[in-house]
Backbone as CSV, one residue per row, in Angstrom:
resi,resn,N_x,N_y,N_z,CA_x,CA_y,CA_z,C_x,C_y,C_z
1,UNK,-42.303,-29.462,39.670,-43.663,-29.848,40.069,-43.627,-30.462,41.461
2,UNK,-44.296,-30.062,42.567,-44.452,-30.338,43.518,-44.855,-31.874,44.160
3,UNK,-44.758,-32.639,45.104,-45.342,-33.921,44.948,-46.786,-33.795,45.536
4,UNK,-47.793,-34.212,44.712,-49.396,-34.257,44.528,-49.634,-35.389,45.726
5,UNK,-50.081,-34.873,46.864,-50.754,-35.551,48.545,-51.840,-35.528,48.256
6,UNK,-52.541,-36.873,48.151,-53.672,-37.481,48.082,-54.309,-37.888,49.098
7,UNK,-55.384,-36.660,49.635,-55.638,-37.821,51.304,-57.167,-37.686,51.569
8,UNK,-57.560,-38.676,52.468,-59.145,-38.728,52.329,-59.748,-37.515,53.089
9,UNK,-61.121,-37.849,53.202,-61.712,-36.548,54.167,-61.672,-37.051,55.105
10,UNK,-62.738,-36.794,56.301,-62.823,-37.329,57.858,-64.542,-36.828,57.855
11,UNK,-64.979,-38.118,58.652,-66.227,-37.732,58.892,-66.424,-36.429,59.791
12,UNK,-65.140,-36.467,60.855,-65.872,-35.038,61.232,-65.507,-33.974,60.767
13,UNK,-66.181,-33.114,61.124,-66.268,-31.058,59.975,-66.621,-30.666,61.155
14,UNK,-66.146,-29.107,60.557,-66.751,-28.019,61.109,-68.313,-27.723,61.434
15,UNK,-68.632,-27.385,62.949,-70.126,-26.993,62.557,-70.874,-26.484,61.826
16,UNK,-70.070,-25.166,61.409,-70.579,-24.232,60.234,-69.464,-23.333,59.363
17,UNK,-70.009,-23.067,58.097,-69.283,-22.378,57.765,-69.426,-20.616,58.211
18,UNK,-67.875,-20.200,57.838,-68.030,-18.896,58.346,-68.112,-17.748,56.696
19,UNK,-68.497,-18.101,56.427,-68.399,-17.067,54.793,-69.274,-17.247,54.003
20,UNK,-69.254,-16.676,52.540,-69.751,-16.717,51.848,-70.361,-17.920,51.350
21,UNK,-71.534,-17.712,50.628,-72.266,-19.173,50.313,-71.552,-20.203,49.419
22,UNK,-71.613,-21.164,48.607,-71.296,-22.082,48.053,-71.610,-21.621,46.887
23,UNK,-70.091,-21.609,45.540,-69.686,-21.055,44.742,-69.112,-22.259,43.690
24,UNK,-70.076,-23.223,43.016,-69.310,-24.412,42.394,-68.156,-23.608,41.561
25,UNK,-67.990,-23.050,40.767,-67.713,-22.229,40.063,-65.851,-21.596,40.224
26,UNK,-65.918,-21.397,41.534,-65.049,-21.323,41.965,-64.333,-21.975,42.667
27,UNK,-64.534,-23.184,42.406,-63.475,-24.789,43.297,-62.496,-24.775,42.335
28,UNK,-61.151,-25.667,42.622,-60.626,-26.023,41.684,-60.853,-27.056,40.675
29,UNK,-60.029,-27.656,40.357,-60.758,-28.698,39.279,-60.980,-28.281,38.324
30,UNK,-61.573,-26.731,38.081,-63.175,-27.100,37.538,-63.722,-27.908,36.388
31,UNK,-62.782,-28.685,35.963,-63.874,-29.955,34.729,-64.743,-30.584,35.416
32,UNK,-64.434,-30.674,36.662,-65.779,-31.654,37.732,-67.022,-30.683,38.316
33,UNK,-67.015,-29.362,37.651,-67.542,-28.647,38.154,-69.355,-29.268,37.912
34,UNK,-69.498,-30.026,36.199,-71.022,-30.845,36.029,-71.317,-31.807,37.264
35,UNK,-69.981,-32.944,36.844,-70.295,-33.939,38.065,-70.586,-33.369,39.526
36,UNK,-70.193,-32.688,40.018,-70.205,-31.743,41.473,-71.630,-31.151,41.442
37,UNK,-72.029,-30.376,40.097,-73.115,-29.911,40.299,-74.763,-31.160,40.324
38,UNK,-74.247,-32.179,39.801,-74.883,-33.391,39.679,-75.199,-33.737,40.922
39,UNK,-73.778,-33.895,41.297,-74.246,-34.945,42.700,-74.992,-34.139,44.093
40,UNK,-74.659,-32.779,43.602,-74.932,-32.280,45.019,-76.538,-31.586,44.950
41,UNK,-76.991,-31.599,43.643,-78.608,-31.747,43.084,-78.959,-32.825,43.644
42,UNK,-78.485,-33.794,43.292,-79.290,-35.332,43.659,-79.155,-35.511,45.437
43,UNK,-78.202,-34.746,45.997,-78.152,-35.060,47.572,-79.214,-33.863,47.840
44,UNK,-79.284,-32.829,47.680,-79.854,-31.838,48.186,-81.520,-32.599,47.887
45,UNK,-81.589,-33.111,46.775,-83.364,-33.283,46.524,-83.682,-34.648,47.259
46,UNK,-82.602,-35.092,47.997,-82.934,-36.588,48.467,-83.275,-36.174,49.635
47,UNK,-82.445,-35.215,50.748,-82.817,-34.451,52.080,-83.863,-33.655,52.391
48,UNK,-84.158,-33.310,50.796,-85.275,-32.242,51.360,-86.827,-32.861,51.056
49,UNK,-86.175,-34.333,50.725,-87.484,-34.698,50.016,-88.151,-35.187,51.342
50,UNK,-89.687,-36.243,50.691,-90.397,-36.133,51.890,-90.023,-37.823,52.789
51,UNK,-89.211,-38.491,52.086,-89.071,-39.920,52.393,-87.382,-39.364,53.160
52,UNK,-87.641,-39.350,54.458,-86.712,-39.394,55.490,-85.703,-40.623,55.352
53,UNK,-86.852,-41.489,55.380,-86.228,-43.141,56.210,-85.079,-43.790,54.564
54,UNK,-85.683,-42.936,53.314,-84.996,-43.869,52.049,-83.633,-42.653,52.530
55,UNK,-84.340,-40.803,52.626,-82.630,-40.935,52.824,-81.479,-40.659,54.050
56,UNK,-82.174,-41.727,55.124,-81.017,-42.066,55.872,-80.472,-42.688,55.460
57,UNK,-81.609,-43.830,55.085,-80.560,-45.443,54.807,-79.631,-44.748,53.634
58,UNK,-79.582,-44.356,52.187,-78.755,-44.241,51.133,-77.625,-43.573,51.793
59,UNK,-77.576,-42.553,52.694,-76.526,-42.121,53.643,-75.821,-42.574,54.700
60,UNK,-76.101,-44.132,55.278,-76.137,-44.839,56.111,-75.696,-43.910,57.799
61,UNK,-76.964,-43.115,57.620,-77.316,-42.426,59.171,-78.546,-42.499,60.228
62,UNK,-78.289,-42.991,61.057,-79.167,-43.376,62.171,-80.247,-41.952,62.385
63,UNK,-81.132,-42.691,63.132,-82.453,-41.732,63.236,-82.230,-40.714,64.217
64,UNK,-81.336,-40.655,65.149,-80.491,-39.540,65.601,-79.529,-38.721,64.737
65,UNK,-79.330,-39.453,63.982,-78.712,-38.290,62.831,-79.543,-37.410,61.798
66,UNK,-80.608,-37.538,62.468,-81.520,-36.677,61.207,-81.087,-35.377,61.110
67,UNK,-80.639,-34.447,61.421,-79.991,-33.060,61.523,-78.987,-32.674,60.554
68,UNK,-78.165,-34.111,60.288,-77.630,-34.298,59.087,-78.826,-33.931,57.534
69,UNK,-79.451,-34.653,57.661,-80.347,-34.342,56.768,-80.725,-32.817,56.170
70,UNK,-81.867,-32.193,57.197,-81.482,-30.617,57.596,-80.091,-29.783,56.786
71,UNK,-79.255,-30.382,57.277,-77.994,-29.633,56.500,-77.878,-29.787,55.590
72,UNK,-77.605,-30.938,54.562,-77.374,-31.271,53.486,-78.810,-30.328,52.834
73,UNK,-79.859,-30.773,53.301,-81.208,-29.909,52.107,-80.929,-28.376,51.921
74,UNK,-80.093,-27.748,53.098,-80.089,-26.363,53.164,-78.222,-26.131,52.192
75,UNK,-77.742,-26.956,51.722,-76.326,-26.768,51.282,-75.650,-25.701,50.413
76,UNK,-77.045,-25.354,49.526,-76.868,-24.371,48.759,-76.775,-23.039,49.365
77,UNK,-77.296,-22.723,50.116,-77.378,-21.373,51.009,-76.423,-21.682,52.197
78,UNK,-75.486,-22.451,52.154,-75.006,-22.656,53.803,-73.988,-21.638,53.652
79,UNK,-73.152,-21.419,54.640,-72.533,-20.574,54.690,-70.985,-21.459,54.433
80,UNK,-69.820,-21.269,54.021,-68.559,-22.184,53.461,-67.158,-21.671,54.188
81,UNK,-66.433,-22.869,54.269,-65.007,-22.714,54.980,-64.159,-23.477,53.977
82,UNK,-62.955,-22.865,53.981,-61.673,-23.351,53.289,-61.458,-24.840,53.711
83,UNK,-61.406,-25.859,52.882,-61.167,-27.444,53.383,-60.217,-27.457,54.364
84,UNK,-59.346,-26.972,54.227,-58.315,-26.909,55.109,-59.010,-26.969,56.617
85,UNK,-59.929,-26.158,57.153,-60.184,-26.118,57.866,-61.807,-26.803,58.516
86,UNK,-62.067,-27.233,57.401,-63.075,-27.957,57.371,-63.834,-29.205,58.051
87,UNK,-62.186,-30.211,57.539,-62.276,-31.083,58.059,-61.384,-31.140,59.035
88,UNK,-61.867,-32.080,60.456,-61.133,-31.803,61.533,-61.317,-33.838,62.114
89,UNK,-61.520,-34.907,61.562,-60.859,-35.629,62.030,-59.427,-36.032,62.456
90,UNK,-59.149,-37.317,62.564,-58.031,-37.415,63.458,-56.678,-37.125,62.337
91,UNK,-56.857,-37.550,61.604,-56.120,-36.950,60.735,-55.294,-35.490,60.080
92,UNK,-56.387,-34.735,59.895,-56.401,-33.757,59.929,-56.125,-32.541,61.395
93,UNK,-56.436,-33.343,62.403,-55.869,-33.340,63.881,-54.190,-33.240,64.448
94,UNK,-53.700,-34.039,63.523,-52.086,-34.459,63.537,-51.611,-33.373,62.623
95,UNK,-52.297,-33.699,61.583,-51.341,-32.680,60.548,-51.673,-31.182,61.086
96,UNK,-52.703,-30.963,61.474,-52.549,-29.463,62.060,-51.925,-28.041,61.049
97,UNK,-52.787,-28.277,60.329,-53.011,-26.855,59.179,-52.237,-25.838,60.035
98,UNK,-53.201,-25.385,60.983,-52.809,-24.160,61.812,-52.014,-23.728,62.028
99,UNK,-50.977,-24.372,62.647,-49.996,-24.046,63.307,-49.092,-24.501,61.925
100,UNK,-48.722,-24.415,60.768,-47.771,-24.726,59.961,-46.958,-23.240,59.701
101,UNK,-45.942,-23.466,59.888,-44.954,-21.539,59.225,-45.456,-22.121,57.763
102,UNK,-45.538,-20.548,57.663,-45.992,-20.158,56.211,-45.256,-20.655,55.122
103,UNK,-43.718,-21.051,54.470,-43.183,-21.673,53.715,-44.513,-23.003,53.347
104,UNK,-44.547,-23.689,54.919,-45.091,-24.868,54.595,-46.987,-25.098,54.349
105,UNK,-46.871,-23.687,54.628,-48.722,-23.941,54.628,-48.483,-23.433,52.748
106,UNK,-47.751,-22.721,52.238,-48.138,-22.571,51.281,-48.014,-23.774,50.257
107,UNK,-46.808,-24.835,50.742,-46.416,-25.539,50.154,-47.355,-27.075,49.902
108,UNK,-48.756,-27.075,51.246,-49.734,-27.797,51.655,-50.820,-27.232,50.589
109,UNK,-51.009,-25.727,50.567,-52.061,-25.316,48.929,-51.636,-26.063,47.907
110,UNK,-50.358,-26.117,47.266,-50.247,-26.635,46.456,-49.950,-27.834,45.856
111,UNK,-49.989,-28.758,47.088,-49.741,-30.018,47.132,-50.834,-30.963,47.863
112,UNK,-51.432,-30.278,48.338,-52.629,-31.360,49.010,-54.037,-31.946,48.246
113,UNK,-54.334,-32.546,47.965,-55.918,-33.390,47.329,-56.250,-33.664,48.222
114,UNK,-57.733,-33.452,48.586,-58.546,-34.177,49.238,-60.108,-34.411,48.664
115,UNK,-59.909,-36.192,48.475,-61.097,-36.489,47.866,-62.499,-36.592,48.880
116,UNK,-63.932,-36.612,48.018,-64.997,-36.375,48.639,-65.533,-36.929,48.027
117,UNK,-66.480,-37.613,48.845,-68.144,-38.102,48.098,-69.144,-37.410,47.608
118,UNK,-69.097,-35.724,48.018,-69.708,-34.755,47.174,-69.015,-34.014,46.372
119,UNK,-67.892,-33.616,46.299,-67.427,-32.666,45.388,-66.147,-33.537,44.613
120,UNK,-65.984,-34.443,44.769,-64.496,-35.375,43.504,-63.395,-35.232,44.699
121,UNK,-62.917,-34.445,44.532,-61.688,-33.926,45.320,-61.630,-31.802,45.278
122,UNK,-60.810,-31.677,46.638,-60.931,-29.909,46.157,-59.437,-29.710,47.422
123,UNK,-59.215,-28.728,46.722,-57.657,-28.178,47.185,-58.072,-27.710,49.104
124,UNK,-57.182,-27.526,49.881,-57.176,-26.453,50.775,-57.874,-25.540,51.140
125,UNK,-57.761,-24.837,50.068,-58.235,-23.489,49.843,-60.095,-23.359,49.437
126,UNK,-60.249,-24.100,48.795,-61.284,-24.525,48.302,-62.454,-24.435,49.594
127,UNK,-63.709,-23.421,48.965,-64.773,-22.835,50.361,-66.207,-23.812,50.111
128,UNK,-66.095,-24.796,50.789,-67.149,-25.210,51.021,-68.091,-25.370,52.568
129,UNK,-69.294,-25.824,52.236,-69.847,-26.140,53.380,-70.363,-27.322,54.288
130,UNK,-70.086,-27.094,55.425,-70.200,-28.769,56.035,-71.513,-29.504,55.172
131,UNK,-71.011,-30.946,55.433,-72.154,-31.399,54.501,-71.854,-33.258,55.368
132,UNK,-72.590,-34.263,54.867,-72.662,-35.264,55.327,-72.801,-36.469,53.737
133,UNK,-71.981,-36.656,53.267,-71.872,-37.169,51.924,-71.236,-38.697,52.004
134,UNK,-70.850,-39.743,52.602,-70.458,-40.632,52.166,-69.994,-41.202,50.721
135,UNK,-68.896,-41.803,50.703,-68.476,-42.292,49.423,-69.240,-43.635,49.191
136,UNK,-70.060,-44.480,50.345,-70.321,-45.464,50.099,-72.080,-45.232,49.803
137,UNK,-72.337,-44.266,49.501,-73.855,-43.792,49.273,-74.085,-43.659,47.923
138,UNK,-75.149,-44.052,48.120,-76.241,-44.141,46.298,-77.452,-43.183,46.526
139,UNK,-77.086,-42.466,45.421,-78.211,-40.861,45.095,-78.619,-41.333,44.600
140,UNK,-79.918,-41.165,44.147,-81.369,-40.917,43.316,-80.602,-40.674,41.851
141,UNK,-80.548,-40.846,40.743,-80.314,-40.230,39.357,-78.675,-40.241,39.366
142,UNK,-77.784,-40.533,40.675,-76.878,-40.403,40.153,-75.607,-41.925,40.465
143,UNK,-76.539,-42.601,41.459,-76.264,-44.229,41.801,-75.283,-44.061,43.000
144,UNK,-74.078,-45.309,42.594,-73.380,-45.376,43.702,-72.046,-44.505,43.773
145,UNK,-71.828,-43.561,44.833,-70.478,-42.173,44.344,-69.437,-42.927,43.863
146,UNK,-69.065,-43.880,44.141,-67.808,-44.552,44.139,-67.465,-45.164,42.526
147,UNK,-68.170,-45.510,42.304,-68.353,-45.744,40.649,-68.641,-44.120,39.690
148,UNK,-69.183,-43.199,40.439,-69.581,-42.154,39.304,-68.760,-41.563,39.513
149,UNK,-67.651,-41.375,40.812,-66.417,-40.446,40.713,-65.669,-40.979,39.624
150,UNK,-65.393,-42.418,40.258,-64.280,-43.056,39.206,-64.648,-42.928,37.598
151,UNK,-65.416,-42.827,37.074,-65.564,-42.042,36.049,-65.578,-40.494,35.137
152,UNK,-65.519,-39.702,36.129,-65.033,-38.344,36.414,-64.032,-38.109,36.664
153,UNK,-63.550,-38.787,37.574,-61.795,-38.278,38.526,-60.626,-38.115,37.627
154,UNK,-60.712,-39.330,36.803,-59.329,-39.848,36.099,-58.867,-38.174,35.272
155,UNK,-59.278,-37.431,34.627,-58.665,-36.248,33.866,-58.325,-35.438,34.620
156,UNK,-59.115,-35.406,35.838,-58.621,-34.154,36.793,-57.712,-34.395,37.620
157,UNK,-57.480,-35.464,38.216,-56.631,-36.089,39.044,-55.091,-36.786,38.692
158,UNK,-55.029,-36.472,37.556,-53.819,-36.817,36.236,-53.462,-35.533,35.887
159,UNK,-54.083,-34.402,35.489,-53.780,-33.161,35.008,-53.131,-32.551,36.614
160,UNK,-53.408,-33.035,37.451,-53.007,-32.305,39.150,-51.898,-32.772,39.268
161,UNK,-51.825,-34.275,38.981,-50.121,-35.100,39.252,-49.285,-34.329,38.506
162,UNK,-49.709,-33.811,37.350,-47.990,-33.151,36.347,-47.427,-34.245,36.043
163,UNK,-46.113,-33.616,36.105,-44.656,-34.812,36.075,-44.257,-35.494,37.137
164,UNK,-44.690,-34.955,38.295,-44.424,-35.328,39.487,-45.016,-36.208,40.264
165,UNK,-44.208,-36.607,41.515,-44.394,-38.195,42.071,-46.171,-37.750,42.912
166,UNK,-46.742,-38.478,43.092,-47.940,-38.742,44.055,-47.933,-39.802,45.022
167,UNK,-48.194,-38.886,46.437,-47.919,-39.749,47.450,-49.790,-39.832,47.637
168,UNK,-50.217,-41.333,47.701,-51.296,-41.498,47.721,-51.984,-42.032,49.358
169,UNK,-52.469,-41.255,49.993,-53.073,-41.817,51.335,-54.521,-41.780,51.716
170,UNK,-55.023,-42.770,50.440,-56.536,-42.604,50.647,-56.432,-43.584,51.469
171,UNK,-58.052,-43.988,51.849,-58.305,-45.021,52.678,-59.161,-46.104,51.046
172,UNK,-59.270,-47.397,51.439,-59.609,-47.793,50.250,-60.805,-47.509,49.506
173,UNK,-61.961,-46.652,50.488,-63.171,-46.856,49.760,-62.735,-45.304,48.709
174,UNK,-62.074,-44.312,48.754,-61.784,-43.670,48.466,-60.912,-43.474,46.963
175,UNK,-59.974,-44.469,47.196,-58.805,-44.805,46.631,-59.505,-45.564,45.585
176,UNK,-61.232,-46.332,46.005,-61.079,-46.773,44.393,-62.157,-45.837,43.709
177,UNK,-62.229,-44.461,43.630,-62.434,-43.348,42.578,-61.274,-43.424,41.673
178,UNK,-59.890,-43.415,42.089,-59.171,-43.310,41.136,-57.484,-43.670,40.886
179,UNK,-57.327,-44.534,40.110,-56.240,-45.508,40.588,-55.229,-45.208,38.711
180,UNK,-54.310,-44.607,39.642,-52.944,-44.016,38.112,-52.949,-45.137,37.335
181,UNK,-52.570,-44.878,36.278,-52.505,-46.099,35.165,-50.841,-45.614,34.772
182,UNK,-50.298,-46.780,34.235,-48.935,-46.582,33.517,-48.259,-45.677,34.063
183,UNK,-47.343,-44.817,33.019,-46.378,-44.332,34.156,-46.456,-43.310,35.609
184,UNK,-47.863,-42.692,35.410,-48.188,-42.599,36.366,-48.323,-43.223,37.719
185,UNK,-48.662,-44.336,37.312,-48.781,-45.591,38.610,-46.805,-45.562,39.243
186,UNK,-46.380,-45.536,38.372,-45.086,-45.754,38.557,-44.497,-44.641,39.566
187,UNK,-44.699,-43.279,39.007,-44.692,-42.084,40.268,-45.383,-42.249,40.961
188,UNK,-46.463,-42.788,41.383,-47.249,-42.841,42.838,-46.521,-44.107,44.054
189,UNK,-46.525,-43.080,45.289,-46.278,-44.251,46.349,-47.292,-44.487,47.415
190,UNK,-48.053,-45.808,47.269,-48.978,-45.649,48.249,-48.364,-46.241,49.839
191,UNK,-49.108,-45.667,50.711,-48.195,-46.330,52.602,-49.857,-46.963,53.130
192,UNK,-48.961,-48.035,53.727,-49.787,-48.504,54.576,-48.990,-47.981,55.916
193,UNK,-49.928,-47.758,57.158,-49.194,-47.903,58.428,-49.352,-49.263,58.789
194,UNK,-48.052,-49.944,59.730,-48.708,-50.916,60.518,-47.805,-50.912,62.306
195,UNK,-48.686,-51.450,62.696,-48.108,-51.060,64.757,-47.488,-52.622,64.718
196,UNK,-46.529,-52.483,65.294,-45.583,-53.555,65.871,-45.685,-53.772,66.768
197,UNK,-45.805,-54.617,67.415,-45.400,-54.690,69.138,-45.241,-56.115,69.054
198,UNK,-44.507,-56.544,70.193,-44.251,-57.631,71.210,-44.765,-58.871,71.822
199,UNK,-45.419,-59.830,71.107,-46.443,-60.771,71.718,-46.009,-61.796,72.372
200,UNK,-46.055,-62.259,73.399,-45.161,-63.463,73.750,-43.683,-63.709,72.902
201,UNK,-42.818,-62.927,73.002,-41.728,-62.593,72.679,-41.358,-62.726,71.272
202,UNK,-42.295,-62.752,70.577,-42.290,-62.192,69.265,-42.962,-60.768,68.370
203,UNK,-42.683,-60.653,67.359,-43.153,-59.142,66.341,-44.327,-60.173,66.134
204,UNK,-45.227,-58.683,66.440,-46.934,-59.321,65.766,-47.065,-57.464,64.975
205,UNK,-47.379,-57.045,63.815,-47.685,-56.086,63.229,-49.529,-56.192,62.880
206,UNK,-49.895,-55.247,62.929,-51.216,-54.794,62.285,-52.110,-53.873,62.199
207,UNK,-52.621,-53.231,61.415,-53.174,-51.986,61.420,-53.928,-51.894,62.515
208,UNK,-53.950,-50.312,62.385,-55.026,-49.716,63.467,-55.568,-48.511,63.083
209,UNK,-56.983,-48.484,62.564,-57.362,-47.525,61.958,-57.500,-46.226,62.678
210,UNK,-57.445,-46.132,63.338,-57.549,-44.852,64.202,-55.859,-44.269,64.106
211,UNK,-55.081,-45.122,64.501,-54.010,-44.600,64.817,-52.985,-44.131,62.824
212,UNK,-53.175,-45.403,62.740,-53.351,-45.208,60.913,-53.587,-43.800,60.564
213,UNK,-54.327,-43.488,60.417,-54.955,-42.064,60.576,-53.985,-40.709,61.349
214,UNK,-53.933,-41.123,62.335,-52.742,-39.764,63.127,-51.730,-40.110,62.507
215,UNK,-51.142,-41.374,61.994,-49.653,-41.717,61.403,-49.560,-40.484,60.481
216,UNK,-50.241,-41.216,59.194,-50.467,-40.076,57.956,-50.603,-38.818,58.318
217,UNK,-51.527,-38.331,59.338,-50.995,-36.907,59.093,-50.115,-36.071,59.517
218,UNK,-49.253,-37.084,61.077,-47.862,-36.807,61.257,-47.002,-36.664,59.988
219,UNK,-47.167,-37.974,59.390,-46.258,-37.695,58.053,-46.410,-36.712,56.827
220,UNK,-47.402,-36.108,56.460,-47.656,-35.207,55.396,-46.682,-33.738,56.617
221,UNK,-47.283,-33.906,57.481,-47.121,-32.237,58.348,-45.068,-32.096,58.309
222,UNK,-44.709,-33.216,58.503,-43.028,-33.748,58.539,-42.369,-33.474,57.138
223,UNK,-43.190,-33.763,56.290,-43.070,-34.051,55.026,-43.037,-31.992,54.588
224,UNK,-43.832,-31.678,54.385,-44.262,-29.951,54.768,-43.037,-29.541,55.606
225,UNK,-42.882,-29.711,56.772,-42.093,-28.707,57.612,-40.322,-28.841,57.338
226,UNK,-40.375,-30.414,56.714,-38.913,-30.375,55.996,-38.485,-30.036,54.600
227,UNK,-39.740,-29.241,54.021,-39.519,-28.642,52.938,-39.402,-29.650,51.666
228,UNK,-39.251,-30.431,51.409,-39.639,-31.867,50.940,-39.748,-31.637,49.557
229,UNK,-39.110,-31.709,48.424,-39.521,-31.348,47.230,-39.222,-32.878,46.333
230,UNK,-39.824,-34.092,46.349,-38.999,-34.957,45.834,-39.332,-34.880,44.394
231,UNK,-38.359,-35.479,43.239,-38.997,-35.609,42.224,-39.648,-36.453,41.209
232,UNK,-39.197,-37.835,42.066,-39.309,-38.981,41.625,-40.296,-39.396,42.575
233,UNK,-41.006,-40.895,42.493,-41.326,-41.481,43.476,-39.919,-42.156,44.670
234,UNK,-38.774,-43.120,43.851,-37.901,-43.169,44.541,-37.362,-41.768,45.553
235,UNK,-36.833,-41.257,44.698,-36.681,-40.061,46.017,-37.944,-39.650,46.817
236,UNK,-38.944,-39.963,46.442,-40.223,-39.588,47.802,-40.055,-40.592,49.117
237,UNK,-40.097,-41.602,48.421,-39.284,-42.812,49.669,-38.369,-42.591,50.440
238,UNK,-37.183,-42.154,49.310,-35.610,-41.919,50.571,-35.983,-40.412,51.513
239,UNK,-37.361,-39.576,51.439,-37.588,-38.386,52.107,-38.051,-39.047,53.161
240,UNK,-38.780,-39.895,52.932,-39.917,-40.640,53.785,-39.027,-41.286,54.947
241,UNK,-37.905,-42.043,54.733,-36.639,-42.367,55.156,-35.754,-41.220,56.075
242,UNK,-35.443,-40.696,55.643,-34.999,-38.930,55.925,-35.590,-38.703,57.232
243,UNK,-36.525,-38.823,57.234,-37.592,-38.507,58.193,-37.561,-39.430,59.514
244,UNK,-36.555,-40.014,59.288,-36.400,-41.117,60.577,-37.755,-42.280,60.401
245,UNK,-38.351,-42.496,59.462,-39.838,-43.665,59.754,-39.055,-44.657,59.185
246,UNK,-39.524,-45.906,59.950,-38.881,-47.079,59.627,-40.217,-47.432,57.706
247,UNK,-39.447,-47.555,57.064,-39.990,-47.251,55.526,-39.372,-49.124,55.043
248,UNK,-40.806,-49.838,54.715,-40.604,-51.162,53.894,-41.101,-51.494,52.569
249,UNK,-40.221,-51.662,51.580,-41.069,-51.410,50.249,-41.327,-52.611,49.619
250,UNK,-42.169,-52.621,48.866,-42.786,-54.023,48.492,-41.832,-53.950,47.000
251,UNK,-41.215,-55.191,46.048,-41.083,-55.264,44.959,-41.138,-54.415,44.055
252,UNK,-41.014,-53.795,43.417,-41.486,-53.175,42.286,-41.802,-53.795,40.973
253,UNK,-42.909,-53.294,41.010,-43.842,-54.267,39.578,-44.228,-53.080,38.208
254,UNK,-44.024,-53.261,36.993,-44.035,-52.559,36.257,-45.752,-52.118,35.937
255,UNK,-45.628,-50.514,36.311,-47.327,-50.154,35.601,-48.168,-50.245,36.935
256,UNK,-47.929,-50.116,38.360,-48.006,-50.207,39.271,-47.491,-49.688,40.432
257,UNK,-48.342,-48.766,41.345,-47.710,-47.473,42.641,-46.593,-48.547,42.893
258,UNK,-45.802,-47.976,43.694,-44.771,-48.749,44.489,-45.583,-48.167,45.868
259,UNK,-45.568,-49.610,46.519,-45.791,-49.957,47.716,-45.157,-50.012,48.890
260,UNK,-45.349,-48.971,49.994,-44.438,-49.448,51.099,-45.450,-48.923,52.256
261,UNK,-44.568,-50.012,53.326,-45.290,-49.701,55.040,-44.287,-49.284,55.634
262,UNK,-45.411,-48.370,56.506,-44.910,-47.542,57.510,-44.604,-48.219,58.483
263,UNK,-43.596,-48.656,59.800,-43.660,-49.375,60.636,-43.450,-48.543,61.882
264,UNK,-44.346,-48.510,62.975,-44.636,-47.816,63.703,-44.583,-48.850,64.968
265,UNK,-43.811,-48.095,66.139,-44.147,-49.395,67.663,-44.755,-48.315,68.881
266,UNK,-44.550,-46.784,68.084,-45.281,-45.927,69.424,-46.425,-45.317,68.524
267,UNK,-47.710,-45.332,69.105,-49.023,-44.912,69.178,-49.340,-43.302,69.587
């Protein structure tokens, strides 16, 4: 069993899709195929409805973003792209789908998650269409995503892990849809990045969300191009290691990911 890469979306997407329309039916998952069809009813009737201003705010988008709107009402008919290519923040920037030799792009189908505020999570491969969904948004009939995933996620997102370790790189609003229990928790390793540098002649460390962001997807793409098969969580670490990243692990606590930071001093 492959190790299950858990990573968020990016606000930015593709302008449009290039294909066929939107096919719930045919995502993976499909037990989330109700919840999916739920939420993306309740977004579509909130955009197209006639109260603009209730749904910017539930989307938290400025009155220059109304175009967003527009899209989301038209979602059902839009035209759809493979996630993979979908999303194109900074993240997804580093790791660079594109250019992967084929060993490793195939090895990214079958190992990559990426969760969403409209659809749960959906593979790579998976054809959807740009859309504007926040995880921190509350639909009409269906409340706040972040609470109604996490009630959905847990069977599908457990049946994806297998036996195998899960390297988890959500960001937190993400991460709390769905959090391993028992020995699962135990195969998962979650990373923080953090930047080091030099302050008046001492180590000062601390995140940087932007750069945070290119870290992770340097590391999944490294992780991919060295063929990487770990089977444990421990051995996902000593790969992680392998890899030349300075790798710090927190304690290990029973019934609980094992924790480690990334330590990074170039940007």
């Amino acid at each position: 069993m492959p190790v299950l890469i858990l990573l968020p979306p990016s606000e930015g997407k593709a302008e449009a899709g290039t294909g066929r329309r939107l096919d719930l039916s045919k995502l993976s998952l499909s037990e989330l195929t109700p919840a999916r069809e739920a939420v993306l009813g309740a977004l579509v009737d909130l955009c197209a409805g006639p109260d603009e201003a209730a749904a910017r705010e539930a989307l938290g988008l400025s009155e220059g973003q109304r175009g967003e709107l527009r899209r989301n009402a038209r979602l059902r008919a839009a035209a759809t792209a493979p996630a993979g290519r979908l999303y194109t923040g900074v993240l997804y920037e580093a790791l660079d789908l594109a250019t992967l030799p084929p060993a490793a792009e195939r090895a990214a189908r079958r190992s990559v998650l990426i969760s969403s505020g409209l659809w749960g999570a959906v593979r790579l491969t998976d054809r959807v269409p740009p859309y504007r969904c926040p995880i921190g948004a509350r639909l009409p009939g269906v409340g706040a995503l972040s609470a109604y995933w996490r009630a959905a996620l847990g069977p599908a997102v457990t049946a994806a892990a297998g036996s195998g370790p899960v390297l988890d790189l959500r960001s937190g609003a993400y991460a709390a849809t769905w959090a391993p229990r028992g020995v699962l928790a135990e195969r998962t390793v979650t990373v923080r990045v953090l930047h080091e540098r030099t302050v008046d002649g001492a180590p000062v460390r601390s995140v940087v969300s932007h750069f945070n962001k290119a870290t992770k997807g340097r590391l999944v793409r490294d992780l991919l191009l060295a063929g990487a098969r770990p089977r444990t969580a421990g051995a996902l670490v000593s790969a992680l290691r392998e890899l030349t990243y300075t790798v710090e692990e927190a304690p290990l606590s029973a019934g609980r990911p094992r924790q480690v930071d990334l330590v990074v001093t170039d940007l």
